[in-house]
C-alpha positions as CSV (number, residue, x, y, z in Angstrom):
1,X,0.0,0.0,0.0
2,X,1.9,3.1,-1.2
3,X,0.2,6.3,0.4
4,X,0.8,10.2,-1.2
5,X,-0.1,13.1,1.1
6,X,-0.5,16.5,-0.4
7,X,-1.3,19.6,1.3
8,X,-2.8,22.5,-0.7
9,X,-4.6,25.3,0.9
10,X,-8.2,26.4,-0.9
11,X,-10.7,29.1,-0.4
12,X,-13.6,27.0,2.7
13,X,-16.3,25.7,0.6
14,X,-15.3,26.8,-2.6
15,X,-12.4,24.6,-3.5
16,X,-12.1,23.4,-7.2
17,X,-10.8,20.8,-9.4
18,X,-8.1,23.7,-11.1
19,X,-5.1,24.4,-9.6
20,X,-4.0,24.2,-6.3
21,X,-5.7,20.7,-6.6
22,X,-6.4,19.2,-9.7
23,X,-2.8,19.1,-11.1
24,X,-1.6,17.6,-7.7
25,X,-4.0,15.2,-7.9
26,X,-4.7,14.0,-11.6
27,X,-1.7,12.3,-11.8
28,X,-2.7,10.0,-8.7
29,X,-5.8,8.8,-10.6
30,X,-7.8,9.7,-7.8
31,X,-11.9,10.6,-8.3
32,X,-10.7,14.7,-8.0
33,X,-14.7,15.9,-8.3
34,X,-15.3,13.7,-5.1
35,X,-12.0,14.7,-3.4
36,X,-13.3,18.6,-4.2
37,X,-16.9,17.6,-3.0
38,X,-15.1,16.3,0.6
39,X,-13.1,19.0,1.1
40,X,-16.0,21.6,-0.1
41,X,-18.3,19.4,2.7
42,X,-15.8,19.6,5.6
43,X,-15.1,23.3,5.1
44,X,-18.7,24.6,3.8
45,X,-18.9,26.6,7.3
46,X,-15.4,28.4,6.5
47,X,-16.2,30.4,3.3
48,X,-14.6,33.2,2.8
49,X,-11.2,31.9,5.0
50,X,-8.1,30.1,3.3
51,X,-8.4,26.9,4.6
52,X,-5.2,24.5,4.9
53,X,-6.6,20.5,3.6
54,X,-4.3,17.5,4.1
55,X,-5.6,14.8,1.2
56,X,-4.0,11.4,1.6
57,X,-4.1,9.0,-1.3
58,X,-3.6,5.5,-1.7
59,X,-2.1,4.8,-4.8
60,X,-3.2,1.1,-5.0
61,X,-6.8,1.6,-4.6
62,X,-7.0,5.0,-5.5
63,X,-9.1,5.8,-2.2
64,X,-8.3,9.3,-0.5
65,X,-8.5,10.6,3.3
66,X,-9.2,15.0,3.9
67,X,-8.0,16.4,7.1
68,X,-8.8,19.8,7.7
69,X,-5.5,21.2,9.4
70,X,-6.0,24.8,11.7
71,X,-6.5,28.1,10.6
72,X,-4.0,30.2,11.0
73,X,-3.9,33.2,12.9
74,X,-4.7,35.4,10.0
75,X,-7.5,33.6,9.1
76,X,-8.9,33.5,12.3
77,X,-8.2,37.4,12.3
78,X,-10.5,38.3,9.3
79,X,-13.2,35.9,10.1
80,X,-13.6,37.2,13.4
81,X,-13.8,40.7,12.4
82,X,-16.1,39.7,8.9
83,X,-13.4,41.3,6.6
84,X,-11.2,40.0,3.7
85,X,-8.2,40.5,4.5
86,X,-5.5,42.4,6.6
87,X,-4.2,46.0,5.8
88,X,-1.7,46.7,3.1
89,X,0.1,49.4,5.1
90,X,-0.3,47.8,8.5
91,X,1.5,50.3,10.3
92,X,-0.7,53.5,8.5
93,X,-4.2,51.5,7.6
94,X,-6.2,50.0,10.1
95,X,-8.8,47.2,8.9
96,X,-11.0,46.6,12.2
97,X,-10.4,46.3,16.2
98,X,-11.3,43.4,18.1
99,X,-12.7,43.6,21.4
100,X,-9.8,41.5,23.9
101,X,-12.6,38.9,24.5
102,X,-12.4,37.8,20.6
103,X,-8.3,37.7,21.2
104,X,-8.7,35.8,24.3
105,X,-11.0,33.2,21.6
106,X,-8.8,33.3,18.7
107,X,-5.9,32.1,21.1
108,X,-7.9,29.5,22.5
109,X,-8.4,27.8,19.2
110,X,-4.7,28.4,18.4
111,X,-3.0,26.7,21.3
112,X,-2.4,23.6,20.9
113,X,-0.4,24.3,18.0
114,X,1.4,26.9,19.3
115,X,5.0,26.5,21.2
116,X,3.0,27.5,24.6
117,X,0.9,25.9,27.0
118,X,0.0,29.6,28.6
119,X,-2.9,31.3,27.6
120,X,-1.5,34.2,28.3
121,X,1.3,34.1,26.1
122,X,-1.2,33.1,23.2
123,X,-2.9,36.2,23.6
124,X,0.3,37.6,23.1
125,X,1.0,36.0,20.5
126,X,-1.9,36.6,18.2
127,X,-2.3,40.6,19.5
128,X,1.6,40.3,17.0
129,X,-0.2,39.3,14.7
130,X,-3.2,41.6,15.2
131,X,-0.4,44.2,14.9
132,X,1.1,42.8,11.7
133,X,-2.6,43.4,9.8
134,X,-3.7,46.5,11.0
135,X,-5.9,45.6,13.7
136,X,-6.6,47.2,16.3
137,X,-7.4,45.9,19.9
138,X,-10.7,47.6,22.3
139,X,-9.2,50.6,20.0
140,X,-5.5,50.5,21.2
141,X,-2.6,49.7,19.2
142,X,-2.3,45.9,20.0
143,X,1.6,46.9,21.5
144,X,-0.3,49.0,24.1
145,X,-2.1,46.2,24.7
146,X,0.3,43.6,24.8
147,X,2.0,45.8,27.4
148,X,-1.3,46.3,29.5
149,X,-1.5,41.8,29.5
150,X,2.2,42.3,31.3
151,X,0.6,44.6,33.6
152,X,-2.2,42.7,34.3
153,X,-4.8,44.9,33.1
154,X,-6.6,41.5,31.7
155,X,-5.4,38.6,34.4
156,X,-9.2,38.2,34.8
157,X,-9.3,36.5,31.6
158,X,-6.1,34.0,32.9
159,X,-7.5,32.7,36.4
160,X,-7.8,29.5,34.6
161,X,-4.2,29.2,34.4
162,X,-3.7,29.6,38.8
């Protein structure tokens, strides 16, 4: 049983049989409109978000696996705030603020695969990237905010961690 995973990331519910996935795939011999109908099923509720898909395929019997992998932090970003992206001039163009209670969400879902096991530092984390796309934080610059997490303006938000 020879096995071929490929990892492609498409548009949630909108994927296709053109490229990203269709020239990966072809050459397999794999059923590509029921791989696109999987993926399209799994991520229907993400439209509008770049999605990152894992497909498995067995070469010998030409059956396929799709694994949904975690959005990243950008992704999680612009669907919280309903826009389509971040700001081309970050540090001059701001595209939305978040109120710290979506942060404290968006690093929730991101923690297990980050390199932390503290909250806290997720929040931190993800206010960078806030930062890097032009998003604001409760209206603050997301540095003023990481500042005000040292200080611990938000620690109500952290009593799970002790």
């Amino acid at each position: 049983m020879v096995k071929k995973t490929f990892k492609v990331i498409v548009p949630g519910g909108e994927a296709t049989g053109g490229p990203p996935i269709g020239p990966l795939l072809g050459p397999t011999g794999v059923n590509v409109p029921a791989v696109v109908d999987r993926i399209n099923e799994l991520t229907a509720d993400l439209k509008g978000v770049k999605v990152p898909v894992e497909i498995t395929v067995d070469l010998d019997t030409k059956e396929f696996d799709v694994k949904v992998g975690p959005l990243t932090t950008t992704a999680l970003i612009v669907r919280e705030l309903g826009i389509e992206k971040g700001a081309r001039a970050p540090g001059e163009e701001r595209v939305g603020d978040l109120r710290f209670e979506q942060v404290v969400k968006i690093a929730k879902a991101k923690l297990p695969y980050l390199p932390t096991d503290s909250l806290k530092s997720a929040v931190k984390q993800i206010l960078g990237s806030c930062l890097s796309m032009g998003v604001t934080v409760e209206g603050k610059d997301p540095r003023v905010v990481q500042r005000e997490v040292d200080e611990g303006v938000y620690d109500e938000y952290f009593v799970e961690e002790g």
